[in-house]
C-alpha positions, -999 to 999 in steps of 0.1 A, spaced: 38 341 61 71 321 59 80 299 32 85 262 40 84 244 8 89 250 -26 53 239 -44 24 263 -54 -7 268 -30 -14 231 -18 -48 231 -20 -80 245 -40 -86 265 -2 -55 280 -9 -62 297 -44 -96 303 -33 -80 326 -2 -53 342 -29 -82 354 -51 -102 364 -27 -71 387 -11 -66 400 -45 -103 406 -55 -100 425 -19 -75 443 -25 -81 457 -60 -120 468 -45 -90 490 -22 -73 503 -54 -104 515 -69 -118 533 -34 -84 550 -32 -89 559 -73 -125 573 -57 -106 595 -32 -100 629 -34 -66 627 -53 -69 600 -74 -35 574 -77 -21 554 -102 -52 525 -112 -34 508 -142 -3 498 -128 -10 492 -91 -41 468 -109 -12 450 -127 7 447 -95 -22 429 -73 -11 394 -78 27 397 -77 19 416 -40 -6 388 -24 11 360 -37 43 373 -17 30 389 13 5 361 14 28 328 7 65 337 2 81 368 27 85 359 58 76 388 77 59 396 110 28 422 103 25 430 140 61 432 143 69 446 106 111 454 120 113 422 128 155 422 124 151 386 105 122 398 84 127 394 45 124 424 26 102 440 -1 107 470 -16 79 486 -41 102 504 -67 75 515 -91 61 535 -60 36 549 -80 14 517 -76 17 526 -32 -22 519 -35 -18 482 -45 12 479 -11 -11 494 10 -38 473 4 -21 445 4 -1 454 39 -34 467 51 -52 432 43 -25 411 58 -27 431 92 1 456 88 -22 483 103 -63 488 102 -78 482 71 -101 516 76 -68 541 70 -70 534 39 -92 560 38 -68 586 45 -43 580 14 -36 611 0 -45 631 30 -25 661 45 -24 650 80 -20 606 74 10 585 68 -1 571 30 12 594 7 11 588 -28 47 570 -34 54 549 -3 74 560 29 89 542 58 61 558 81 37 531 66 43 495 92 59 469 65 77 498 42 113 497 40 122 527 18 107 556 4 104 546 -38 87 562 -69 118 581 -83 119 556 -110 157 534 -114 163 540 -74 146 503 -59 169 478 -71 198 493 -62 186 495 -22 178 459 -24 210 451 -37 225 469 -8 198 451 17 206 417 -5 247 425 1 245 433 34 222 399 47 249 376 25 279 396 44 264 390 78 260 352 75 216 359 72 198 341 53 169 365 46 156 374 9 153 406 -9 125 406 -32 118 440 -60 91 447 -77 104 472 -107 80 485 -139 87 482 -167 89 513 -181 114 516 -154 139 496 -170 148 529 -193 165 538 -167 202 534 -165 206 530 -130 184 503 -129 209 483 -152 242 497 -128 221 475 -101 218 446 -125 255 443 -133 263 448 -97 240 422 -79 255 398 -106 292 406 -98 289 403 -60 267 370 -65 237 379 -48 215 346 -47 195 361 -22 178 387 -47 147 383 -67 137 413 -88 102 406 -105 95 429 -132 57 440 -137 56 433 -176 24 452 -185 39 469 -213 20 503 -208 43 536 -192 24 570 -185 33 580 -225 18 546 -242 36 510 -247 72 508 -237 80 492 -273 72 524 -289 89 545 -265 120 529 -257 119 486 -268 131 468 -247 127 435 -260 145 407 -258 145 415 -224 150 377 -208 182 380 -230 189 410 -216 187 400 -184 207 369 -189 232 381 -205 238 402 -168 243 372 -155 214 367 -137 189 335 -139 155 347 -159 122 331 -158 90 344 -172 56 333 -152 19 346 -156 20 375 -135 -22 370 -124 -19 329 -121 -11 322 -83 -3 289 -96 30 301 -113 38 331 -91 38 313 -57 63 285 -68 82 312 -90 88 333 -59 97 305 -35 122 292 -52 153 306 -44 180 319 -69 211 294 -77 240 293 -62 260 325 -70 233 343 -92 209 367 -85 172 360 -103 144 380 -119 112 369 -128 95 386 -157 57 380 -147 34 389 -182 9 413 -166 -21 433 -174 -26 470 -167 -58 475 -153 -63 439 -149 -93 432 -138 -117 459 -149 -126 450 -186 -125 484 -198 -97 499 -182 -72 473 -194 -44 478 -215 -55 514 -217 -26 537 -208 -56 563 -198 -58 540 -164 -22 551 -154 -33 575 -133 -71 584 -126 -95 602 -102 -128 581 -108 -159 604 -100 -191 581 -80 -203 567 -112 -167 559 -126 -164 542 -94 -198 523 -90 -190 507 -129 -151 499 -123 -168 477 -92 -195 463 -110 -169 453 -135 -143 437 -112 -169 415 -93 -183 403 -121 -153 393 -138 -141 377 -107 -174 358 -98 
């Protein structure tokens, strides 16, 4: 789980093992969704892709030693999608793949946002605006102690009305942070319908460039994009975000771009049909 070159996955093997992680992993998402208190399908569905393709080809991390001190870090800021992290962690050997199970439960470590109790957690997010701004600090600190570890965000994108997210922004760009990656999940859904109705935020490359931060914008489910997106370090002296074009829900035919999946307890036969959808999309 190290990054040696800068190139997508090197071989058809390679894509073959993303998807396979992914189509894993979102089978997680909609077991947790099955559980008894539901989580947030939609956007932890859009998040899949971005999560594998890092934990999978880009962090370099140690799962059986997740405080590694020269680890890179990750930090989930739209912590409402913790369903989609602990799948991912739990499929790339974090901890057992069966505690899944307890999400949600009074008495286990996966609560609904994430928490540093989970192996391979680093803060605890949800509180929309706050996960940029720790991994500015994380990016800060590496850069002032001669490290050469990266800090890598994932932030919604209904997120981004937040104000604080934008104090972050102008900061990592004044102190130079090229060791910071922010990827925003551009699904263009919030709990309360499409961010453009609610607050636009479009021309939002611009916006991020005019920061002063290098912008790129990738297919956020094509492992062929994300993998050499996320590789490829920031220039010299600027801090980068990738905008990855997502899908809520994506994956399940009929829970896609439906701000109904933001959140959902699916009862058995909600469950049995989401399944049936996502194999057969994926076959």
């Amino acid at each position: 789980m190290s990054v040696e070159a800068l190139a997508g996955p090197s071989s058809v093997g390679d894509l073959v093992g993303l998807r396979r992680t992914a189509l894993a992993v979102r089978e997680h998402v909609l077991a947790i969704g099955a559980g008894g208190v539901g989580t947030h399908i939609g956007g932890a569905l859009s998040a899949v892709d971005i999560l594998v393709a890092l934990y999978r080809e880009v962090l370099r991390v140690r799962p059986a030693e997740p405080d590694w001190p020269d680890r890179d870090h990750f930090i989930l800021s739209k912590g409402h999608a913790s369903a989609a992290l602990y799948a991912t962690l739990a499929e790339c050997g974090f901890f057992p793949v069966e505690e899944l199970a307890t999400y949600g439960s009074a008495d286990g470590r996966l609560m609904a946002h994430p928490t540093p109790a989970v192996p391979g957690v680093e803060f605890a997010t949800g509180s929309l605006g706050h996960g940029l701004g720790l991994g500015a600090g994380l990016a800060l600190a590496a850069k002032r102690a001669g490290s050469d570890k990266r800090v890598f965000v994932l932030v919604g994108d209904g997120e981004l009305q937040e104000g604080s997210v934008w104090e972050a922004v102008m900061s990592a760009a004044h102190h130079g942070l090229d060791n910071l990656t922010a990827i925003v999940d551009r699904n263009r859904l919030q709990i309360s319908g499409s961010t453009e109705d609610r607050m636009g935020l479009e021309p939002l490359g611009d916006k991020w460039r005019a920061f002063g931060w290098q912008c790129s914008e990738v297919d956020g489910h094509d492992f062929g994009e994300l993998v050499p997106a996320l590789r490829t370090p920031p220039p010299a002296g600027k801090p980068a975000v990738l905008i990855a074009d997502t899908v809520k829900g994506q994956g399940v035919r009929h829970l896609q771009h439906r701000k109904q999946s933001h959140f959902a307890r699916l009862g058995p036969e909600a469950y049995q049909r989401a399944v049936t959808a996502l194999r057969a999309a994926a076959a």
